[in-house]
N, C-alpha and C positions, 0 to 999 in steps of 0.2 A: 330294938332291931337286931335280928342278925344278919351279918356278913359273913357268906362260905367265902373258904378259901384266901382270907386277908393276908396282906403283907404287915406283918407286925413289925416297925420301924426299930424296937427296942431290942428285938435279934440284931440290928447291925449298927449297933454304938461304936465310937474309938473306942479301939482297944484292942483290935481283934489279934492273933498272933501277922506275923511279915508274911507278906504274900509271896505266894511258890507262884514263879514267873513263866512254870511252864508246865501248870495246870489247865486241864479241859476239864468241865462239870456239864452233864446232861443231866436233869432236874424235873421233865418232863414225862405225861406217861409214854410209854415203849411205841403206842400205836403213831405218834408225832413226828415221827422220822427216825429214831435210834437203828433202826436197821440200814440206813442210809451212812450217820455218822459211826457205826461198827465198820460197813462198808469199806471206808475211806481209810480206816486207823491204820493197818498195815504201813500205806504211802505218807501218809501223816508224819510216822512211829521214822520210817526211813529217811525224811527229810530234816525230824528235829528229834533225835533219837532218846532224849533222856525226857518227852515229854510223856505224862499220866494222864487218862482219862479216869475221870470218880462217874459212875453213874449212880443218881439215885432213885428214889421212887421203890415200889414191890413190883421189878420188873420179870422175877422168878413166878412168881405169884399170879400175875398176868399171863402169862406163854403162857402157865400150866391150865389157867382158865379157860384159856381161848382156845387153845389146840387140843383143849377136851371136846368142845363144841363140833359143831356143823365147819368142815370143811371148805362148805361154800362164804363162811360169814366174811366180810369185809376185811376184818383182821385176821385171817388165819395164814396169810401167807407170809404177814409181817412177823408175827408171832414165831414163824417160821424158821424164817432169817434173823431175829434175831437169839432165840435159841442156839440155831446152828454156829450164830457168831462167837457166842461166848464161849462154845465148848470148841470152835476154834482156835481165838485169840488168850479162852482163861478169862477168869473173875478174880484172880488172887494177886495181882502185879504182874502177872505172867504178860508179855507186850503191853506194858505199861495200863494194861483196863483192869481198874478195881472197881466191884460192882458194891457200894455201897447199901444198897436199899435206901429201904424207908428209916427216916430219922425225925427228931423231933424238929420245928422250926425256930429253935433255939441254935441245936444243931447246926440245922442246914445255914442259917445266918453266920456260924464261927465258918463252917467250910467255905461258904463262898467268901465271904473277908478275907481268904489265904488264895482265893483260886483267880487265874488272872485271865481265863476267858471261859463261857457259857457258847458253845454253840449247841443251836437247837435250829436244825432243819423245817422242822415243822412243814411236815406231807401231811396236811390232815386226809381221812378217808371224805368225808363232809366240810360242809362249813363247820369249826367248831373252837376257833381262835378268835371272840370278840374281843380278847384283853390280854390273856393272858399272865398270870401271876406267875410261871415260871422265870417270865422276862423281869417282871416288876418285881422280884426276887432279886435276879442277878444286878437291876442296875442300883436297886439299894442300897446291896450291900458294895460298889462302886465295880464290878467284872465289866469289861469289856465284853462283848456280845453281838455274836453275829446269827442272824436267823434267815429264813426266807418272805417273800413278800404275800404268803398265804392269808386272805384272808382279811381281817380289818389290821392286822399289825403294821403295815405303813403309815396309815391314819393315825394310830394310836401312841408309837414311839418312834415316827421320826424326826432325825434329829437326836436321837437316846442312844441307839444299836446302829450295828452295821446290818445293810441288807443285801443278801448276793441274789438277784432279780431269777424267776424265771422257777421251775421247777427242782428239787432238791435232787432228785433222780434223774433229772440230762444233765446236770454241772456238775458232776462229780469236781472236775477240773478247778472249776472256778471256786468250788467250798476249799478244796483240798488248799490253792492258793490265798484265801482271806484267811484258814484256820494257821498256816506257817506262815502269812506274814505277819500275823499280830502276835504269834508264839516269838518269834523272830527281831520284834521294830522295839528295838534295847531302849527308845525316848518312851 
C-alpha cells in the first residue's frame, strides 16, 4: 500500500533542539490562506515584536505557476497577494517573514519541534481539507495550532487545535487576537 503525504512519526522523536516560543510556521500550500496570514503579520509583528514567521512549502514556485496562468483561475488573485506580500514584508527576516520553502520531512519535523504555533487559516477555493497533514504535522510534532473551521477539520482535530469560527477573511481581528494570545500565554 501506499500512503501519499504521511506524517512519519520518527521525524518528531525527543530530542529535537528548545522550542523558539515565538515561532509562527505556515506549512501549507499558498492557495489555503497565507495571503490572509501575510495579511495580518504587520499587526501581528507590532503587538509581539520579536516574533518570526517560517513559511514553508514551494510557495515562489506556486505564484510563478499560477499568475502565468489564466487570470480568471480561482487562484490568481491569491497568488497575487501573496507575491505582492513578500515583496512587501521580505522573505529574508526582513519583519520577521523567512520564507523557507520546500524541505525534507525530516526537516520540517526538527523545525516544527523548535516552533511553538502553526497557524493555518485554511480559506480553501473548494472543498479540499478532509484531514489535512499540515495539521497532523504540526500536532506531532507537539506546536500549538490554530486554524479555521473550513471544511471536515472540526470533525477531525477537535479537541487537538484551536479553531477561530467563521471565515479567515471577515476575522482578521479575531485570528490577529488567538495568534498573540498563544505568542503571549508564558504557561
Amino acid at each position: 500500500r501506499v500512503v501519499p503525504l504521511p506524517t512519519d512519526v520518527a521525524c518528531y522523536m525527543p530530542g529535537t533542539p528548545p522550542r523558539r516560543h515565538l515561532d509562527v510556521a505556515y506549512t501549507s500550500s499558498p492557495d489555503r490562506g497565507l495571503h490572509h496570514l501575510l495579511s495580518w503579520w504587520p499587526e501581528v509583528r507590532r503587538l509581539v515584536p520579536q516574533v518570526e514567521l517560517r513559511v514553508y512549502y514551494r510557495c515562489v514556485e506556486w505564484c510563478d505557476e499560477v499568475l502565468a496562468g489564466p487570470r480568471e483561475s480561482a487562484s490568481y488573485a491569491r497568488a497575487y497577494l501573496v507575491k505582492r506580500a513578500f515583496e512587501q514584508l521580505g522573505t529574508r527576516g526582513e519583519n520577521g517573514v523567512h520564507l523557507v520553502g520546500p524541505i525534507s520531512p525530516h526537516q520540517l519535523g526538527v523545525d516544527l519541534g523548535r516552533t511553538a504555533l502553526v497557524a493555518y487559516p485554511c480559506d480553501p477555493i473548494v472543498f479540499t481539507e478532509g484531514f489535512s497533514c499540515a495539521l497532523m504535522d504540526a500536532c506531532a510534532a507537539g506546536c500549538r495550532v490554530i486554524t479555521s473551521t473550513a471544511d471536515a477539520l472540526p470533525e477531525v482535530y477537535e479537541g487537538a487545535v484551536d479553531f477561530v469560527p467563521g471565515k479567515p477573511g471577515e476575522g482578521a481581528a479575531q485570528w490577529i487576537s488567538a495568534i498573540t494570545g498563544v505568542l503571549l500565554d508564558t504557561a
